[in-house]
N, C-alpha and C positions, 0 to 999 in steps of 0.2 A: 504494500500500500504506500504510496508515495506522502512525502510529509506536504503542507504548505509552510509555503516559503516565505509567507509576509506575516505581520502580525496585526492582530485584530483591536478595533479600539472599541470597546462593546458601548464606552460614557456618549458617545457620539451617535445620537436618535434622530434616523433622519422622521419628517413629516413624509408620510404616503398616502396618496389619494389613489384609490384604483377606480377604473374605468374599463366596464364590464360590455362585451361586445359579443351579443347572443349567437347570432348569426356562425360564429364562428368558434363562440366559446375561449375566447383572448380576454384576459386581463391584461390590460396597458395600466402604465400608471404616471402620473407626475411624482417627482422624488422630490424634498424641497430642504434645503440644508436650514435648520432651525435657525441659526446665528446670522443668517443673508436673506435677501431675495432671490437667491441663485436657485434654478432646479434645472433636472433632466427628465425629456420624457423617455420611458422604456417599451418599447413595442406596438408602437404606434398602426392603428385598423387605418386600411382605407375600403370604402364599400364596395362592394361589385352585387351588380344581380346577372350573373353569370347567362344567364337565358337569356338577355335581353342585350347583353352586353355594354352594362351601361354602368358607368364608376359615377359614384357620391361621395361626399365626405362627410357624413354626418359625425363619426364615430371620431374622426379627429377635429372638427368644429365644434363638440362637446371638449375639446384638451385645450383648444387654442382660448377659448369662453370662460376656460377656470383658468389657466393662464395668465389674461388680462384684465381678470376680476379680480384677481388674488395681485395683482403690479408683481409678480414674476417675472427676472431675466432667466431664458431659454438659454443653457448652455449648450448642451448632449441630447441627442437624439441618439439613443441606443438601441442597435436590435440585437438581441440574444443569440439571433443563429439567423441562418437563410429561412423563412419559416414556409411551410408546404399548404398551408389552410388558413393562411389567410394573406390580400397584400400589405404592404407596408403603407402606410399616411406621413411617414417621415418627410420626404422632399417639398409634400403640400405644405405642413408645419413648416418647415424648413423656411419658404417663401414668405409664409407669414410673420413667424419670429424670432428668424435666424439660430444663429445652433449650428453644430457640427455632428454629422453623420460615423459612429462606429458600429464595428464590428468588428470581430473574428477575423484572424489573416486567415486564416483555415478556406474564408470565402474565396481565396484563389483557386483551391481546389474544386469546390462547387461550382464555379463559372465552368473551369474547364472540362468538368462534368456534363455538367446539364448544356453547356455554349454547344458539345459536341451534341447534346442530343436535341435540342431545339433547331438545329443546322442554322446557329448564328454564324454571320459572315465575317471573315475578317476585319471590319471595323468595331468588332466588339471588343473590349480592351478587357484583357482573360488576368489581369494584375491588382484586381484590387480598387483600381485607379476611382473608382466610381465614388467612391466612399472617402470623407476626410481623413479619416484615422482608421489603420489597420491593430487591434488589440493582440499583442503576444502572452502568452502565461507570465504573470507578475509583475504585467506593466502596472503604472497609476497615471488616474490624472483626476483634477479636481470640479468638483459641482460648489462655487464658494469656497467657505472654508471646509469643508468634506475631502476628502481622500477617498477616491474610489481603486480599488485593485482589483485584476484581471484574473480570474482563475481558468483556464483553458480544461474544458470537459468533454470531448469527444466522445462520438458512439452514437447517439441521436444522428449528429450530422459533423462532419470535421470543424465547421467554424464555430460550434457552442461555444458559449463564454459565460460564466456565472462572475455576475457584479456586484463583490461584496461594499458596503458602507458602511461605516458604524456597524450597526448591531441588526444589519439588513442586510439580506443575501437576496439579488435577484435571479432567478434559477433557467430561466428558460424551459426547453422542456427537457430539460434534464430528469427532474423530478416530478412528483403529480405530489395533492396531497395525499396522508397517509392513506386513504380506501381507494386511490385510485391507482395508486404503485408509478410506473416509469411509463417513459413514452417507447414506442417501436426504434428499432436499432436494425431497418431493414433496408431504407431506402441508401440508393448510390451513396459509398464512403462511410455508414450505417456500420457499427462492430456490437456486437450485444458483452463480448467479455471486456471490450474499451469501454462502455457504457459500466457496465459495475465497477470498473475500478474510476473512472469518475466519479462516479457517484457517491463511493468509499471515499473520496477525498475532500467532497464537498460534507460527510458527516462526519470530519474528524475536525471542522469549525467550532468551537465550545457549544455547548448542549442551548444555550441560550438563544441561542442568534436566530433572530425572525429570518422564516426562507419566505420568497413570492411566489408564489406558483405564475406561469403564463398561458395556462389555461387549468379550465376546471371544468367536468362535465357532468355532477352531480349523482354520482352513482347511487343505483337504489331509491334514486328520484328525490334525493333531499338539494337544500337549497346549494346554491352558488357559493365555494369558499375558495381564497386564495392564499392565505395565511396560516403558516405552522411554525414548528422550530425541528431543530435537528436532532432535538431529543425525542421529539413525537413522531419523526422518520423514525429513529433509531427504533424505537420501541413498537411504533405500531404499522409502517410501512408494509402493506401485502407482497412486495417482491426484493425486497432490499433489508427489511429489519436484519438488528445485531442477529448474527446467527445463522443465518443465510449463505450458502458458501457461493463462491464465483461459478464453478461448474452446475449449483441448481440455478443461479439466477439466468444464466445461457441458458440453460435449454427450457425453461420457462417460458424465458423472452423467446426465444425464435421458435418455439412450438404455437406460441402466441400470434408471434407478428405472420405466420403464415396463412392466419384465418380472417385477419386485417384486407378490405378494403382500401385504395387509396382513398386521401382526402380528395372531396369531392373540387375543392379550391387549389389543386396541387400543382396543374396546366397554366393557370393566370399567374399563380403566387409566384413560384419560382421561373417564369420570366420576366416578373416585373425586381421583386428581391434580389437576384443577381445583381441588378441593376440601380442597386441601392433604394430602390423604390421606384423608380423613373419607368415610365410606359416605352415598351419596343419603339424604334425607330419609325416614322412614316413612311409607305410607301411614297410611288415618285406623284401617285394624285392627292396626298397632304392627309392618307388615312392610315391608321394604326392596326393590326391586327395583333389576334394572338398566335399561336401556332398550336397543332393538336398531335403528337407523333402516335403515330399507329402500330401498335403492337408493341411498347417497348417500356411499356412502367408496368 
């Protein structure tokens, strides 16, 4: 089990407001450093009604509304991972209240994944470039006076990142809460036994530390949650509690992930998320499409 490498400041509480996005089952949230104005958003929805092919932004015109209600400066626009179910409202925010774009350098590997499998043309830049800041395991950088550090968690997807703060861990879908256990560890660049030992590394953060969940999909049909701690993993996690060896949680997950459906948002999401958010390029009559590959997810 690998140590982390930074150290945690638990006296340091960030303000979290989360913003719950049905449609897709994302919690996004504004992070807001107690001692500033400064906050970051984390996982930013933008809308699609996929049938009709038609993007709205409601889900981020509710972030930019608290935002400027609240006389927030927008530092960080973060997204957890390239995400497959839902698109990113980053670059719309962006436009409105400036802020810089990260992610994962892992997302190099992802462009040139998916670049190859969406048959993007050589003007797609397969480096990252799209995005302000490429996050490496134990980078930092600041929301105010806040110290955020980079924890690199692979297995879901290469460019995962859990963004710890104070006494707040944003998890991506690293984690679920405890009755929902982990996320799939199947699609391109996907490891189920890299997934557990992530995952082992983000519960060896002290027992205390609020985790976020980025999504939640109410198993059992109870309400909407996205807040736990790493003691309530530990103890009550369905595929990861203390006790759980690495060889059951593989063959768990990929006996699991093999009766998984794609997400139904998986064709938009990740050709727009490579792309830090940004809609494909127009054709040469000023129109956008997506692209659909046949046979190959």
């Amino acid at each position: 089990m690998a140590n982390n490498s930074f150290s945690v400041d638990l006296a340091v509480i960030p303000e979290v407001k989360p913003f719950i996005d049905g449609a897709s089952n994302t919690i996004s949230y504004v992070v807001k450093d107690p001692g500033s104005q400064s906050c970051a958003i984390i996982d930013a929805v933008m809308d699609i009604d996929y049938s009709a092919g038609r993007l709205t932004y409601e889900s981020a015109d509710a972030m930019i509304e608290y935002v400027k209600a609240n006389n927030l400066k927008l530092e960080w626009l973060i997204e957890t991972h390239a995400h497959a179910d839902h698109l990113s409202g980053a670059p719309y925010i962006q436009q409105k209240l400036g802020g810089k774009i990260g992610i994962g350098a892992g997302i190099i590997q992802i462009q040139e994944e998916f670049g190859k499998l969406f048959n993007e043309g050589t003007e797609f830049q397969r480096d990252g470039s799209q995005f302000d800041r490429l996050f490496e395991d134990g980078d930092t950088y600041s929301i105010g006076s806040m110290t955020v550090t980079t924890m690199h968690t692979p297995g879901h997807t290469p460019a995962c990142m859990v963004h710890v703060i104070g006494n707040a861990a944003f998890v991506g879908d690293t984690l679920f809460m405890p009755d929902g256990g982990t996320a799939r560890a199947d699609f391109p660049g996907g490891d189920a036994r890299q997934l557990f030992r992530s995952i082992k590394r983000v519960l060896e953060l002290p027992p205390e530390m609020r985790l976020f969940m980025c999504h939640d999909y109410g198993p059992g049909g109870r309400d909407i949650e996205w807040e736990t701690t790493v003691a309530e993993e530990r103890t009550n996690n369905i595929h990861v509690k203390d006790g759980v060896t690495e060889d059951e949680f593989v063959e768990l997950r990929e006996t699991r992930d093999k009766k998984l459906s794609m997400p139904r948002l998986i064709i938009p999401s990740l050709q727009v998320n490579i792309r830090a958010g940004r809609l494909p390029e127009p054709d040469e009559s000023g129109k956008r499409h997506f692209k659909v590959p046949i046979n190959q997810l």
